[in-house]
C-alpha positions as CSV (number, residue, x, y, z in Angstrom):
1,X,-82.7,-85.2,18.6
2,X,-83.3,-84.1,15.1
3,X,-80.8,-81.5,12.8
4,X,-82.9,-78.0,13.7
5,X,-84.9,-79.1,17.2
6,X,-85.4,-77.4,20.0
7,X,-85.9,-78.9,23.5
8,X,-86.4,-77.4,26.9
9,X,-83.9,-80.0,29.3
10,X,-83.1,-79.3,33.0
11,X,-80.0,-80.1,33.6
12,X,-77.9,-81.0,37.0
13,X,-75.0,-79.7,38.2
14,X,-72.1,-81.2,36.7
15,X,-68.2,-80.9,36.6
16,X,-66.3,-80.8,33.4
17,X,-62.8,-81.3,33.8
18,X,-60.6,-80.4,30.5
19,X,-58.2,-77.7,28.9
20,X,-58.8,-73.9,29.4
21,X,-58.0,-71.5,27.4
22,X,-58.8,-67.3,27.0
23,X,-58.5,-65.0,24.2
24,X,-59.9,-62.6,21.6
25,X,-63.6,-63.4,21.2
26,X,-62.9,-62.4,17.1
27,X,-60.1,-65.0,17.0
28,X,-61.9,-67.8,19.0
29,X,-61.6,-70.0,15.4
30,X,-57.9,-69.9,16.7
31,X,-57.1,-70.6,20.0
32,X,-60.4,-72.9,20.7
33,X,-59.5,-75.6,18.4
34,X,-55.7,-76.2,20.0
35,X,-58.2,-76.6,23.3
36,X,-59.3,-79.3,21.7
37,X,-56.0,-81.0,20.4
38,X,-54.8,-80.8,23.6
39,X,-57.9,-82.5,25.4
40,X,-57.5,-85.5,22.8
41,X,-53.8,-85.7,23.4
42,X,-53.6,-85.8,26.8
43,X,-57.0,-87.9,27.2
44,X,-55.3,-90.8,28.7
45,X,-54.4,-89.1,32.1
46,X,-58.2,-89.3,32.3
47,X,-58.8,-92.7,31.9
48,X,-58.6,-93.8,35.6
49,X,-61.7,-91.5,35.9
50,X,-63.5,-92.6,32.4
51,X,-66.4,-95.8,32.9
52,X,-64.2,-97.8,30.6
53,X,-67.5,-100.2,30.4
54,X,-68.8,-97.4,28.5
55,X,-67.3,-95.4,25.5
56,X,-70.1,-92.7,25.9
57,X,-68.3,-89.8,26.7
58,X,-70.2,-86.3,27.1
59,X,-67.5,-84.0,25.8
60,X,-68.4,-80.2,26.4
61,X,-67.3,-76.7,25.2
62,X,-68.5,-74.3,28.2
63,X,-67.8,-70.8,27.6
64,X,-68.2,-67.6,30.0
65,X,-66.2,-64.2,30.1
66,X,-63.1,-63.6,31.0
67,X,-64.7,-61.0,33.6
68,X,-67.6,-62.5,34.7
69,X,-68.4,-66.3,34.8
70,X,-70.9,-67.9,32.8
71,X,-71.7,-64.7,31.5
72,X,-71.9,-64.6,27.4
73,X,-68.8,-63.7,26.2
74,X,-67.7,-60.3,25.6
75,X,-64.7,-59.0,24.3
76,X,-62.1,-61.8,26.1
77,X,-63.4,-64.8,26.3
78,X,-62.8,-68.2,28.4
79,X,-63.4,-71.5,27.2
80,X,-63.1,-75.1,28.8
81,X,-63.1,-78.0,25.8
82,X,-63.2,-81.2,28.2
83,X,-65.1,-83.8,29.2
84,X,-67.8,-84.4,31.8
85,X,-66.8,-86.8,35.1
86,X,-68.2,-87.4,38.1
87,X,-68.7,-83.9,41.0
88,X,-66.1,-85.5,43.5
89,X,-63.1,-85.7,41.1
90,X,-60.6,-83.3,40.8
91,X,-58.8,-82.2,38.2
92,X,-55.0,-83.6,37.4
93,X,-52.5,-81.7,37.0
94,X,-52.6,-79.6,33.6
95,X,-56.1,-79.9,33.7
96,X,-58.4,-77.6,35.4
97,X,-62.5,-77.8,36.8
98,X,-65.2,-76.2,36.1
99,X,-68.3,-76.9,38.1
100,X,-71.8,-76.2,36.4
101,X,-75.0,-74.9,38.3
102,X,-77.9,-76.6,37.7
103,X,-79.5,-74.8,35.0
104,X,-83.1,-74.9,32.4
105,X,-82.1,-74.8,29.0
106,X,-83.3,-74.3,25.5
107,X,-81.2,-77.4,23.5
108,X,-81.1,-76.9,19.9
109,X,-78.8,-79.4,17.8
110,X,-76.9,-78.0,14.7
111,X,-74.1,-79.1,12.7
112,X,-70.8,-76.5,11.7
113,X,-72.6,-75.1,8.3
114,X,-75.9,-74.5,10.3
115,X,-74.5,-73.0,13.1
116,X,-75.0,-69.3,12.6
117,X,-77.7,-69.6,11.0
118,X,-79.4,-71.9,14.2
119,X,-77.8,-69.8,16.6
120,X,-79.2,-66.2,15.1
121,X,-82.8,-68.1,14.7
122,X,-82.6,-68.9,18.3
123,X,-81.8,-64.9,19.5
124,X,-84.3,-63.9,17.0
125,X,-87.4,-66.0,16.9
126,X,-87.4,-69.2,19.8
127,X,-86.2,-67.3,22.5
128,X,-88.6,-64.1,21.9
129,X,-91.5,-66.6,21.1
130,X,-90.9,-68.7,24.1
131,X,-90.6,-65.5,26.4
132,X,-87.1,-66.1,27.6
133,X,-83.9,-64.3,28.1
134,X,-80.2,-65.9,28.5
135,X,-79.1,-66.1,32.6
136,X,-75.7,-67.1,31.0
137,X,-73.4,-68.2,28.3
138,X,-74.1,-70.7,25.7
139,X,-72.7,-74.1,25.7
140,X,-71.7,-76.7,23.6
141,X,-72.4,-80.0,24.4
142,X,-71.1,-83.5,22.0
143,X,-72.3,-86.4,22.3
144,X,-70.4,-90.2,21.2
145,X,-73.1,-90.8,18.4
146,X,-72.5,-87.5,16.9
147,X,-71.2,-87.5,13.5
148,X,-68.3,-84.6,12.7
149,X,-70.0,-80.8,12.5
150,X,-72.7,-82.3,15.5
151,X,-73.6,-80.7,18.3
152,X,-76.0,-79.6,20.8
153,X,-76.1,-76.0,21.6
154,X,-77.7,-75.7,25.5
155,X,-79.2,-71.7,25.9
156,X,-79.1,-71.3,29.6
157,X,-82.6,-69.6,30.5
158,X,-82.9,-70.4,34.3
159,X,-80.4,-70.7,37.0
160,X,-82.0,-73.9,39.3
């Protein structure tokens, strides 16, 4: 995908096992990144469960309320910063699981100084246009050929 497109993917379910965290929606540019750090510190407690024959790792930042899950986020929010294994593995100690519905989504792919901007067009222009409404939080989704900044927003706009 190109900086700025939009694609409709059905997707799965999936499991994403990483870090969790909650807080302040308004101070989410705090407490997500240490998520983060400590996913990439601790990422060798994974590695039993990592295709080592591969380094194509499909790192994702799911999101949902503290109140309701998967729903956008509110005023609390929850976040998981982790990585995508396979449904039947569960989650070390430290870690914890999130399992995905399968779910139709709008994908757009944006970098960190287009992300407002991408994420505003898509609330105010595709969605509208393309008659749909959000079933759910957005996601982020990263991808190993992905240079810093990258990613992949996925719009949830049908619960499978």
């Amino acid at each position: 995908m190109e900086l700025g497109e939009v694609v409709q993917k059905t997707k799965p379910a999936f499991v994403v096992i990483g870090k969790e965290g909650q807080g302040p929606v308004d101070d989410a540019t705090t407490w997500v990144p240490e998520l983060w750090k400590a996913v990439y510190q601790d990422l060798d407690e994974l590695n039993e469960f990592i295709d080592q024959e591969t380094e194509d790792a499909d790192l994702w930042g799911l999101m949902s309320d503290d109140k309701h899950w998967l729903e956008p986020w509110q005023e609390q929010g929850k976040y998981l910063a982790g990585i995508e294994l396979a449904a039947d593995i569960q989650a070390p100690e430290g870690w914890q699981r999130w399992e995905m519905p399968a779910m139709e989504y709008l994908v757009v792919k944006t970098d960190a100084p287009n992300l407002d901007s991408m994420t505003q067009k898509m609330f105010e222009e595709i969605l509208p246009r393309e008659g749909y409404n959000l079933v759910g939080a957005i996601q982020e989704h990263y991808l190993p050929d992905f240079t810093t900044g990258e990613v992949e927003l996925h719009f949830p706009v049908n619960i499978l």
